[in-house]
N, C-alpha and C positions, 0 to 999 in steps of 0.2 A: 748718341753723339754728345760729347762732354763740351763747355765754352770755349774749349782753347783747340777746337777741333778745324782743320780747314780743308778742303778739298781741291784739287789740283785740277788744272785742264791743260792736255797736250795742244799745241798748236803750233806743233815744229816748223810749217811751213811761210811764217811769217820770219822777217828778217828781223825787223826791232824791237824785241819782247824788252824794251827799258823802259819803265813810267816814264812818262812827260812831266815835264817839269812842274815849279807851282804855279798857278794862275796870280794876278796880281788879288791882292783882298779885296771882298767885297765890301763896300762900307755898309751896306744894308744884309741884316744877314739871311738868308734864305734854305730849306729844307729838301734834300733828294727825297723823293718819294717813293723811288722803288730801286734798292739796290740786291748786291746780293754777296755778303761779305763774307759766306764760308766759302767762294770760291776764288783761292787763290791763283794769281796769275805772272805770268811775265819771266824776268830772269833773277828778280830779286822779290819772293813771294812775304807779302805785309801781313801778319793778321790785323784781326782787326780791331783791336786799341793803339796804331799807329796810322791803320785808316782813318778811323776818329781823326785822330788828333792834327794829320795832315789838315783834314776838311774842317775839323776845327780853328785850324792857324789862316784860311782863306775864307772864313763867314760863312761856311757853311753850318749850321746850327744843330742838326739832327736828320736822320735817316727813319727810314721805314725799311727794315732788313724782310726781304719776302721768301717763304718756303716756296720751294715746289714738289715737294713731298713729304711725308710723316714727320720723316728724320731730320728735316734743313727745316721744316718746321717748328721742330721741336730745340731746337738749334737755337733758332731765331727766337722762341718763347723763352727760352733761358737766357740770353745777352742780355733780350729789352728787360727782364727782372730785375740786373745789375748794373746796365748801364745806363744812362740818367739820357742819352743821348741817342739812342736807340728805343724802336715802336718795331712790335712785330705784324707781318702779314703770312696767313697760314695759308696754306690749300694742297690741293694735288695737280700737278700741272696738266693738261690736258692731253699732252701726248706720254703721259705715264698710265692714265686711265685703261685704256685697252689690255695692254697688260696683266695690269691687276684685276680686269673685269674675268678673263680669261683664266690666271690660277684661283677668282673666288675669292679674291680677299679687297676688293675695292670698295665693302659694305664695313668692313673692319679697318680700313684706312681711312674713310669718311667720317666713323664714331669718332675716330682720334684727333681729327681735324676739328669736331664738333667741342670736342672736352679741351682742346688748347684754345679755338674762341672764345670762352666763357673766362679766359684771364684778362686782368685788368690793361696789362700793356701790349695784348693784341689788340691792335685795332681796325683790321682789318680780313677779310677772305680774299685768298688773293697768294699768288695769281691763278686764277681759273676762266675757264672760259672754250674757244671752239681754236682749233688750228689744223685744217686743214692743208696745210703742203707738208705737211710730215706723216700723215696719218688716213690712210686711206678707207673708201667706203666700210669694210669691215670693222672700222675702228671707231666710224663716229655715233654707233647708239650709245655708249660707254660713253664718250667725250658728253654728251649731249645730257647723259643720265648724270652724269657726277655734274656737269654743268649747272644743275637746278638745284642739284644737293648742295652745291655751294650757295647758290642764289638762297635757299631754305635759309641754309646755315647763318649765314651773313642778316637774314633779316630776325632769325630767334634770337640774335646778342644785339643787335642794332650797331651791328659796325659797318662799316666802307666795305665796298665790292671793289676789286683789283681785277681784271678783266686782261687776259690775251686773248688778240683778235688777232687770225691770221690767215688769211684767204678765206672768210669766212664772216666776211663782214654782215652781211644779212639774216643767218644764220644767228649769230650773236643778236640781233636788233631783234629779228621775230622771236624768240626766246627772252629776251628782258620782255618785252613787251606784254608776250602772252601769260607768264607766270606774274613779273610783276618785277622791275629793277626794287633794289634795295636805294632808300631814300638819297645816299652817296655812293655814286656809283661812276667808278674813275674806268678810263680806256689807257691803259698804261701803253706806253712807248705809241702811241695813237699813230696810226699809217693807213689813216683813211684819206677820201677827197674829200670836195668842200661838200658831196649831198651826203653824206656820214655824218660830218659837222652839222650840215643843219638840224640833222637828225637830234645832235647832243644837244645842241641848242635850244630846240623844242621841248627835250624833257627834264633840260637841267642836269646833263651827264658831264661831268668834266674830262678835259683831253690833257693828258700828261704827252709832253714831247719832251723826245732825249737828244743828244748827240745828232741823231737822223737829220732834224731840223737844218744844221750847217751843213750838210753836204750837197755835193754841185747838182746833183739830181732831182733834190727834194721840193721839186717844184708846187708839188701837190700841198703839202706841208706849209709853205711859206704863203699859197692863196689862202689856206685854214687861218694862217695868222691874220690876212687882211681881214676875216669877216668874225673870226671868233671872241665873243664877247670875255676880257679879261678877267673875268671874274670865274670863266670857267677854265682857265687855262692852270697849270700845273708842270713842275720841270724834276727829269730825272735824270738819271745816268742809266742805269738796266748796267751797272758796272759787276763783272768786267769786259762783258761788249760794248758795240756799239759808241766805241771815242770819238768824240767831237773834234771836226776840222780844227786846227792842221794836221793833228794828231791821230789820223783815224789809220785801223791796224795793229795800235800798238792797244796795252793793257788798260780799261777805263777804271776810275777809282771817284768815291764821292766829292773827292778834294776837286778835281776838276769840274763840277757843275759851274763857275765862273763861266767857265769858254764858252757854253752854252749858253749862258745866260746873256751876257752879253752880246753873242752873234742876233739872239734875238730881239732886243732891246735896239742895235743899230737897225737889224731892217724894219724894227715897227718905230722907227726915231722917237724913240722916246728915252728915258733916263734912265740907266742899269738901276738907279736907287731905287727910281717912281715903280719901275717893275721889280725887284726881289721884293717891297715889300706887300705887291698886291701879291706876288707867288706864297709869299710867307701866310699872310694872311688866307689867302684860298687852302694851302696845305692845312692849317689851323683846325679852318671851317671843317674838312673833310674828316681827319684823324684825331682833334682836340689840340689839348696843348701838350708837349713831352713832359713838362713839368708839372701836371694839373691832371686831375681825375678826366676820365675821359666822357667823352660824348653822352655814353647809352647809359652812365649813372645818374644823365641830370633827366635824360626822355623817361627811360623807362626803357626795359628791351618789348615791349608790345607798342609803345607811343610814336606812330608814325609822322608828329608833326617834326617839321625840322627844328634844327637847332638853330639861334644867331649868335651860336658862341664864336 
């Protein structure tokens, strides 16, 4: 898969495949943490040096572009090389694992996950983890087995854990637990309740919320906001799903993290500024700085004390 490569998703059955418009700028600029830019969407398909540059033109500062296998991997390892604006996260996504366990080459897709963490602008494993509503009993010693080899993975380079959690919240928690989470260790697109949360809260796991958050149902989500301490909070898009009210159904893009940010800055009344830039800062803490040597060259990849970069 070459940089200028994008991958397409049908979804005929929606009526509006037309981006949403621009959000207003953010004056404080803040960072999507998990998006996913080789996959084109909608009726007018962006790659992604015009995704930048939307999300550039509304404050949003930089992405964390995540594989979910070898190839979107290896994808994402090659942009964050040349693009000053992009960080990569590698892995194999949980409901690809069975598969590969089965033709024998999921020990040979894990080496290459392992040999693309060991670059400077990965910074991340990710997204791996358990998902059970796609993947039934047969499926999940593979999900469970690549699930540690990421956790391994993520802690031999000392980068960030990117974590899907999907009916399977417990599951995920007695497995961090028992091997051992990696010292930053993110619940992307987070869709737990408030005892999940307390869970993160106890060990210092951060909760990335996307889009999810504004919608009328996410009741669960908006009590997380009342007790979750902002230091561990975190915002993404999971674009091109999951668009943030009003706009939900149509194509998500990193340029719209605004929406989200602000739906949630009104219901925790506080200042979109005073929150992008704790987000900014918490992304920071996690991945480093985009323009700055990263994390695990100042620990050490064996030095488990955290960083206060």
């Amino acid at each position: 898969m070459n940089p200028t490569h994008v991958r397409t998703r049908g979804d005929s059955d929606r009526k509006d495949l037309s981006y949403p418009p621009l959000p207003q700028p953010l004056t404080s600029g803040v960072y999507d943490n998990h998006t996913h830019l080789e996959i084109a969407d909608g009726d007018q398909a962006l790659d992604y040096r015009e995704q930048l540059d939307r999300a550039s033109s509304v404050g949003v500062k930089g992405v964390v572009q995540v594989g979910t296998d070898l190839a979107t991997s290896r994808w994402g390892a090659q942009i964050a090389a040349i693009e000053p604006r992009v960080l990569a996260a590698v892995a194999i996504h949980p409901n690809d694992t069975p598969e590969l366990e089965a033709q024998g080459l999921l020990d040979e897709h894990l080496a290459g996950i392992d040999e693309l963490a060991a670059l400077p602008r990965v910074r991340a494993v990710g997204e791996t983890g358990l998902d059970f509503f796609r993947t039934g009993e047969d499926g999940r010693a593979a999900q469970f087995r690549a699930f540690e080899a990421h956790i391994e993975i993520a802690k031999k380079h000392n980068l960030a854990l990117q974590i899907h959690d999907r009916d399977a919240h417990n599951e995920v928690v007695e497995t961090l637990l028992r091997v051992g989470a990696p010292e930053r260790t993110v619940f992307h697109c987070f869709s737990g309740d408030v005892e999940l949360a307390e869970i993160c809260i106890k060990n210092g796991w951060y909760m990335s919320l996307s889009g999810t958050v504004t919608f009328k149902n996410a009741h669960n989500l908006r009590r997380v906001l009342d007790m979750a301490p902002r230091s561990l909070l975190m915002i993404e898009t999971d674009a091109p799903y999951l668009t943030p009210t009003p706009f939900r159904g149509r194509p998500n893009a990193p340029y719209l993290i605004p929406y989200t940010l602000r739906a949630i800055a009104e219901y925790l009344d506080l200042d979109p500024v005073m929150l992008a830039t704790q987000l900014s800062s918490n992304t920071e803490a996690v991945y480093g700085r985009w323009d700055h040597d990263p994390i695990r060259s100042q620990t050490g990849p064996n030095d488990r004390t955290k960083s206060t970069q």
